[in-house]
N, C-alpha and C positions, 0 to 999 in steps of 0.2 A: 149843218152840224158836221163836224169834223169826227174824225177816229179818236182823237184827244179826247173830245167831250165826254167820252165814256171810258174813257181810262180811268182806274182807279187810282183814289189820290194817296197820298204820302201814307195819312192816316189812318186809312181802308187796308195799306199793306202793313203795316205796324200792329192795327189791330186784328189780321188774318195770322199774323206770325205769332201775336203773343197769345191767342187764344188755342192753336194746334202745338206752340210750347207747353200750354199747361197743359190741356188734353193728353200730349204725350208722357209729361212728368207724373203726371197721378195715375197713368198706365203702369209708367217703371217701377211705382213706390208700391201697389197693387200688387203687382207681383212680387215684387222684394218680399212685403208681410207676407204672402201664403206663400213661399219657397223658406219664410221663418227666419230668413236674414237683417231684417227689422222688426219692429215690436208698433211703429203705428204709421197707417201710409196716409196719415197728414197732418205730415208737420205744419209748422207755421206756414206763411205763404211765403217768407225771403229764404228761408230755408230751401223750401222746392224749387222757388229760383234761380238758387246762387250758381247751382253746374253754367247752367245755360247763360248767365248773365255774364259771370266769369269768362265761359267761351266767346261772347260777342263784344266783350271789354279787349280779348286780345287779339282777334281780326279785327279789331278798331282802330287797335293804338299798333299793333305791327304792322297792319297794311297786308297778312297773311294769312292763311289757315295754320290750325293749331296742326303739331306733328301730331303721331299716337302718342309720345311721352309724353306730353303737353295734356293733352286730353287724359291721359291716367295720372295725372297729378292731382289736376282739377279736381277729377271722380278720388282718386283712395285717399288725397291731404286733405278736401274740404269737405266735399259731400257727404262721403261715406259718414267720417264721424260726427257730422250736423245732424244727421237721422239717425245716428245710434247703430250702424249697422256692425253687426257681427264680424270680425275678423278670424281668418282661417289660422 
């Protein structure tokens, strides 16, 4: 048996990644409701999605990490208003 053999495969990493994505996203949206900057921390399931999908759509197709501006686009153009959150 080689080192390989126990290497985890394609879809071991795909589904460790997407299940500590959502773990992570129902943390942020948790918080959001009791700091009262949203009104329900679960939205639909593409909703809680779209930050994260959006971010791995464009290390994809650039071949880059997103800047900060990049990343505060994502969050205050899509996110925020998909979950209704409160603006200052």
């Amino acid at each position: 048996m080689s080192a390989d053999d126990d290497a985890p495969s394609l879809a071991d990493l795909r589904d460790t990644i997407a299940q500590r994505s959502r773990e992570a996203m129902r943390a942020i949206l948790t918080r959001a409701r009791n700091r009262g900057e949203i009104a329900d921390a679960d939205p639909p399931r593409r909703v809680r999605s779209v930050a994260l999908d959006l971010l791995g759509y464009h290390v994809l197709m650039s071949r880059r990490g997103a800047t900060p501006e990049e990343i505060a686009e994502i969050v205050d153009d899509v996110f925020l208003p998909l979950v209704g959150a409160q603006r200052p």
